[in-house]
N, C-alpha and C positions, 0 to 999 in steps of 0.2 A: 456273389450277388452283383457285386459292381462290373464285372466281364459280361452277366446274361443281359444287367442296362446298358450296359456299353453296345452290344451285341441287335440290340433290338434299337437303340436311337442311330445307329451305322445302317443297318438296312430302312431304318426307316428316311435319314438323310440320304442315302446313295438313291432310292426309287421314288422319291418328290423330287429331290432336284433331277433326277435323271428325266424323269418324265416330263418337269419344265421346263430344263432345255429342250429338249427334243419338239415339245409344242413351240416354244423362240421358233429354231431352226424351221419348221416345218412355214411358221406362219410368215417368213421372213422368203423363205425359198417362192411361194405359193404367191406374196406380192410382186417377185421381180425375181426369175429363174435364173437371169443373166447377169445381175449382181455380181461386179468381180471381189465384195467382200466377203461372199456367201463363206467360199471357202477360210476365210478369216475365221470367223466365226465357227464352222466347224470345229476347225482345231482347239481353237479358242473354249470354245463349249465342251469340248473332250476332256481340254485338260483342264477345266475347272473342275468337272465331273470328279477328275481321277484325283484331286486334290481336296475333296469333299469329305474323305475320313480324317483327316485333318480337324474336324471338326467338333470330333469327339474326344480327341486324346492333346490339341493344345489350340481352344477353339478361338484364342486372341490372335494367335500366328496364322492358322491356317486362314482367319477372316480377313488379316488386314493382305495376305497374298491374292484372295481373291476379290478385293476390291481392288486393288493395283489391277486385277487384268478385267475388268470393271469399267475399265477406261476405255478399255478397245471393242467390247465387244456388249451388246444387251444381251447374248447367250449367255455371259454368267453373273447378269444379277439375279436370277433364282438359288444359284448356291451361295451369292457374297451377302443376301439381305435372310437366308436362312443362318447363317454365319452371325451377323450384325445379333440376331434373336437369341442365338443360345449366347453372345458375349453378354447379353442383358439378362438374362436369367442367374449369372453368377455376381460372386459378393461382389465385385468392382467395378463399383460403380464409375468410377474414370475411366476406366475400361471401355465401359459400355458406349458411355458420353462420346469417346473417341474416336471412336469404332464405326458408330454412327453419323458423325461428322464427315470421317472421311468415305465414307459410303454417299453420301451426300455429292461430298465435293466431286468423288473418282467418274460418277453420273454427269454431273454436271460439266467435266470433261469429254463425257462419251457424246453428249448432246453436243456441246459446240463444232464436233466435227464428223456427227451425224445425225441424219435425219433420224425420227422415232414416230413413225406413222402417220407424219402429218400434220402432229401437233403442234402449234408454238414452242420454242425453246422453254419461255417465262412460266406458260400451263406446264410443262411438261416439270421442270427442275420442281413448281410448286408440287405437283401429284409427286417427286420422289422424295420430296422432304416431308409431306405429310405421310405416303409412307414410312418411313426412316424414324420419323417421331412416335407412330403408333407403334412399330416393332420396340421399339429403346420403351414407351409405356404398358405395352404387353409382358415384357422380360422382367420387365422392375415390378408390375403386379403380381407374377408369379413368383417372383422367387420372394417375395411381401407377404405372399400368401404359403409357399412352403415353409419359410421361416416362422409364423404363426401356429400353424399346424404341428411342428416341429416343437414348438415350446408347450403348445399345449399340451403333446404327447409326454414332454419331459416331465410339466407338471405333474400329471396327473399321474403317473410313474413315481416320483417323488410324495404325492399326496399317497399312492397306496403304501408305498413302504414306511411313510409317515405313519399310517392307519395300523400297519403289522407291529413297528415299533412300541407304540402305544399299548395295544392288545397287548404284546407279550408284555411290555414293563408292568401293566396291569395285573397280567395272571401272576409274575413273580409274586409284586409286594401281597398280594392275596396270598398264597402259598407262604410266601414269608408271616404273615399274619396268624396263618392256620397254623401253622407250625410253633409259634412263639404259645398258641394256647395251649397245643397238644404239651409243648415244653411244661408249662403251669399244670394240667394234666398230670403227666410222665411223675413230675417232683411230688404232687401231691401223693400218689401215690405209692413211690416207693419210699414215704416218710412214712404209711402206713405201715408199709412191709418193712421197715426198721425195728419200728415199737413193736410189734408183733413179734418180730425176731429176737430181741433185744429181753421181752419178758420171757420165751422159751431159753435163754442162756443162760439168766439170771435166777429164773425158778424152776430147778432140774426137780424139786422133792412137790410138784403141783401134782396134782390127781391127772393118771391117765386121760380120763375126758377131757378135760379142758387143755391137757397135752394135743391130743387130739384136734382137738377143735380149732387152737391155736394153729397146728399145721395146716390144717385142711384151710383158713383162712390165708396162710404164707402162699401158699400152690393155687390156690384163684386168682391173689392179688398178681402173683408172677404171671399168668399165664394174661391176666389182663393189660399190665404193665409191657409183655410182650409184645399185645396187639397194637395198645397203642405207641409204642416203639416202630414198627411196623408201619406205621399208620404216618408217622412223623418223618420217615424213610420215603417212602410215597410220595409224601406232598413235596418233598426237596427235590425230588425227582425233575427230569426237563420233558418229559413224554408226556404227555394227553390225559392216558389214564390215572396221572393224578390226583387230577383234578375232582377226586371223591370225595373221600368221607371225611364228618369234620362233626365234635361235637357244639352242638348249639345250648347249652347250659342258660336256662332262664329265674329270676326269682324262685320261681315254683322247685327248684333242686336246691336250692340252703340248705331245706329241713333233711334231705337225704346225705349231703354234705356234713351235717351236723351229726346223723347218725353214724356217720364211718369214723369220725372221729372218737363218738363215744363206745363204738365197740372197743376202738382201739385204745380205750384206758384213761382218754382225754375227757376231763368234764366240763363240759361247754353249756352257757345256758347263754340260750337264745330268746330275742325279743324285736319280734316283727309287728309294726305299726306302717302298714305301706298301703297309702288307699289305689284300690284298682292294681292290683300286680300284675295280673294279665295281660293287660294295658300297655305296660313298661313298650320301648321302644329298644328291638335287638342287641342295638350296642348297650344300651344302660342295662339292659339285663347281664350279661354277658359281663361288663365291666366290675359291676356290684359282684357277682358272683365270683368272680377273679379277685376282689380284695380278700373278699370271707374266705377264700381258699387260700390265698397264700398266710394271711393272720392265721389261721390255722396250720399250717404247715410250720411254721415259723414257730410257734408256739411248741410244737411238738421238737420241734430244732434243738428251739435255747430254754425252756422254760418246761421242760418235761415233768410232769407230776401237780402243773398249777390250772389252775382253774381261767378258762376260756370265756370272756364275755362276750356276744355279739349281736348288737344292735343293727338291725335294720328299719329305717324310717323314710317318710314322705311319701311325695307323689305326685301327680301332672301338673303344672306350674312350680310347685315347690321344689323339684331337685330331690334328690334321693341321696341322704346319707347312709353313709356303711362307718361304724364302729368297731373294732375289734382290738380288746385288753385283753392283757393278761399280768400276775405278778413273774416278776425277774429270778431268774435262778441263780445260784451262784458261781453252775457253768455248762454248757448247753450238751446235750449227747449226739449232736451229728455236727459237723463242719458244714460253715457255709460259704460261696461264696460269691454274694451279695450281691447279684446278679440279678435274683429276684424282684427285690425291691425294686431296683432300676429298671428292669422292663412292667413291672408292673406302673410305674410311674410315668415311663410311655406312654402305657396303656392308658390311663387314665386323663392324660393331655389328650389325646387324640379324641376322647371322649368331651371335650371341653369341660373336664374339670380340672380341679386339686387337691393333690394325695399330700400325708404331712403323716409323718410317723418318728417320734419321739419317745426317749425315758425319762419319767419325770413322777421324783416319790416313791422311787423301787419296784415302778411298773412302766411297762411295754406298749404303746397306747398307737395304734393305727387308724386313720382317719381319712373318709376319702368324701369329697363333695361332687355328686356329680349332677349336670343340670338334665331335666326332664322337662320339656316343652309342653305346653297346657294343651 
């Protein structure tokens, strides 16, 4: 890229200045044929010409050589004040200052010991420094102005990848979020397919049927247990099509929550006093349902064979409590590791409340406050 701009500002300085010399020359011969400086000037004008790509590959050197021959001849101030322009267009600005000084001066040389059509010296040296000033304020506008263009580009560059960042940290903690339910899920779950399995072990002399039964409930819970395993595989996933399926569990699934537990041998007696459920707002649905599910889970844990309380109350302005006791065993039939609590506790902060779950009296007593806006 930088060879085809090199390439194309080379042909474009070698045929301007070429052309203006050659107009100097012409207009210079065409006053006075007889001129014994004509020829000065030719050569003069040649070899500023030939020293004009100079100007693209070290345009401080090549300029201050062609105002030195600047001095001799007006055939090459078309390449020394094209010179003077691109030193101003670059970051140096001392440079530039300089450069155009002595472009100033090397004229004001050429003028004392030559004529310049007629004009006054005083006119004349003033028309090359107000030249010489507008080139030095053209150069400095430009490259004021690329350099703006240039930052704006960066920014905005910065601001997209700024925007990608964000999107993606967004879809993780989502992902992460979905996943941490599907976890509460998954556990629920396979604490079903424990007790389930646990009373097939225990009770080999049960009636076929309900041998039965019992399995046929083990191979549904598995095969569901699998999907959402699956499902929780997915969302950690870094591809796109993640970005699916995700259960949204509201109030209105408790009482089905309740009954999977009472198939499973748990006796849970539930008591909903919630004005407006439907109402509820995603997260507090969502949250309330995640306590009742793990107090239940939990219970089936440590507390196998005891009786399940769970209370759910309130409503818009009031905050929605969730309840859930149970009495203490003497020792629990599945290992935990107490994980749950602690994300469920999360969960519950991020909801703007507080969880608080204690034994006290030979019972298991979970408690979660969470606020519901009017």
């Amino acid at each position: 890229m930088n060879g085809i701009k090199n390439g194309w500002g080379l042909a474009v300085l070698l045929g301007g200045s070429g052309l203006l010399i050659v107009a100097t020359l012409v207009g210079r011969w065409s006053n006075d044929p007889t001129d014994p400086l004509l020829r000065l000037d030719i050569a003069v004008g040649v070899l500023a010409w030939l020293l004009t790509p100079l100007l693209v590959w070290w345009p401080v050197r090549g300029t201050a050589a062609l105002t030195v021959l600047a001095m001799l001849s007006p055939a090459v101030t078309p390449s020394a004040t094209m010179g003077a322009l691109q030193v101003a267009r670059r970051p140096n600005r001392a440079a530039a200052i300089a450069v155009s000084v002595g472009g100033i001066a090397a004229h004001a040389v050429q003028g004392a010991w030559r004529q310049n059509g007629g004009m006054s010296y005083g006119w004349w040296l003033a028309l090359v420094t107000v030249a010489y000033g507008a080139l030095l304020g053209w150069g400095l506008w430009a490259r004021a102005r690329e350099a703006l263009i240039r930052a704006l580009e960066e920014r905005a560059q910065r601001a997209e990848a700024e925007q990608g960042r964000r999107v993606a940290e967004a879809r993780m903690l989502e992902r992460r979020r979905i996943a941490r339910e599907m976890h509460d899920v998954l556990a629920h779950r396979l604490s079903l397919l424990a007790t389930f399995a646990g009373a097939m072990e225990f009770r080999p002399e049960a009636p076929p049927e309900q041998m039965s039964r019992a399995a046929g409930v083990v191979r549904s819970g598995v095969h569901q247990a699998l999907d959402e395993l699956r499902e929780v595989i997915n969302l950690l996933r870094e591809d796109d099509t993640a970005d699916g399926v995700h259960p949204q569990p509201v109030l209105a699934d408790v009482p089905r929550l309740v009954a999977e537990s009472r198939a499973a041998g748990t006796e849970v007696l539930l008591r909903e006093a919630v004005d407006e459920p439907a109402e509820a707002p995603p997260t507090v649905a969502r949250t309330a349902y995640r306590v009742v599910q793990e107090g239940l889970t939990n219970a089936r844990k440590h507390a196998a064979g005891q009786t399940v309380r769970v209370t759910v109350s309130g409503g818009p302005g009031a905050g929605l409590d969730v309840d859930v006791r149970n009495r203490l065993a003497v020792a629990g039939t599945l290992p935990s590791g107490g994980a749950g609590l602690a994300g469920l506790t999360e969960r519950v902060h991020l909801a703007g409340g507080t969880l608080d779950h204690q034994q006290t009296e030979g019972e298991f007593r979970l408690h979660a406050s969470i606020p519901w806006p009017a």
